[in-house]
N, C-alpha and C positions, 0 to 999 in steps of 0.2 A: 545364479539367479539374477535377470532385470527385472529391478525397477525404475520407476519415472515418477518423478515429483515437478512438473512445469507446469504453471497458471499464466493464463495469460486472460486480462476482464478489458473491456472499455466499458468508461461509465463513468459519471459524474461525483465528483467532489460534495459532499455531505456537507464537510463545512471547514474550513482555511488549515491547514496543515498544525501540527500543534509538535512542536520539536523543545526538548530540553535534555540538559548535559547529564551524561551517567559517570562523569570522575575520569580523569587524568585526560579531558579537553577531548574526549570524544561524545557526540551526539546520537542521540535518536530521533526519529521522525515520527510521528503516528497520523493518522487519516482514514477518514471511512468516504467508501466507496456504495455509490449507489446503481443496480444493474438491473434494466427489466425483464419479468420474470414472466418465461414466453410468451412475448409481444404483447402482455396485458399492462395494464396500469400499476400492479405492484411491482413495488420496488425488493431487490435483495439486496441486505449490506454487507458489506466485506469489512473487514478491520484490516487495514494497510501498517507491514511494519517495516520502518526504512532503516536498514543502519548501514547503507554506503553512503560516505560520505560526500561525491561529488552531485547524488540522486538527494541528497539535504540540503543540497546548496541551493539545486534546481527547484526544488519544492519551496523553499522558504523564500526565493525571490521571483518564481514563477507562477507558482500555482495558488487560486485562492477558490474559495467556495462556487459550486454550481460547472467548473471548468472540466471539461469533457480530456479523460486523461486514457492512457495506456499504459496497463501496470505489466509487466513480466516480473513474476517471483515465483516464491515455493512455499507450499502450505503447509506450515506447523503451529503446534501446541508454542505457548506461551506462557512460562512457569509463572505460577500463582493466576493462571489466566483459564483456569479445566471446563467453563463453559461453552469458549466459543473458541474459532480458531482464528489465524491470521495468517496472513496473505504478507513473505517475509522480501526484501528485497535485500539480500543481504551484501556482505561488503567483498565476494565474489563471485557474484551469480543474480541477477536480474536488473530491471533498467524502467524508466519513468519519462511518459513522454506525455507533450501537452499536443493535444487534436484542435486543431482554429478551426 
């Protein structure tokens, strides 16, 4: 059996990247993304989850609120997280890029 799990959104930084350490000197990232919602005025938010470590460096010294970005990740469940999903960029498989 295939399956595919690839996301890829452009759209705007909600608000400044918010990264803190989970123990033995490894980081997470988190960010929400805002995308509109066929060419109308509402907005849909994404929960962005970073845990490659060179895509935190980029975030944390690149990226700040309102900045038009490009996410390639994979959408999963997030334990203790059952409402909503996230959008994962993890520390083999996706990538973060800033659009000028």
């Amino acid at each position: 059996m295939f399956t595919l799990n690839h996301v890829y959104l452009i759209g705007r930084l909600a608000e400044n990247p918010q990264s803190f350490c989970i123990g033995h000197g490894e980081k997470l990232t988190t960010f929400t993304l805002l995308t509109p919602i066929d060419g109308s005025e509402q907005l849909q938010t994404h929960h962005i989850l970073v845990e490659n470590q060179l895509c935190i460096t980029y975030a944390e010294s690149c990226l700040s609120a309102d900045n038009l970005v490009f996410v390639e990740g994979q959408l999963d469940h997030v334990a203790g997280e059952s409402d909503r999903s996230w959008i994962v960029i993890s520390k083999t498989f996706g990538g973060l890029h800033s659009i000028r």
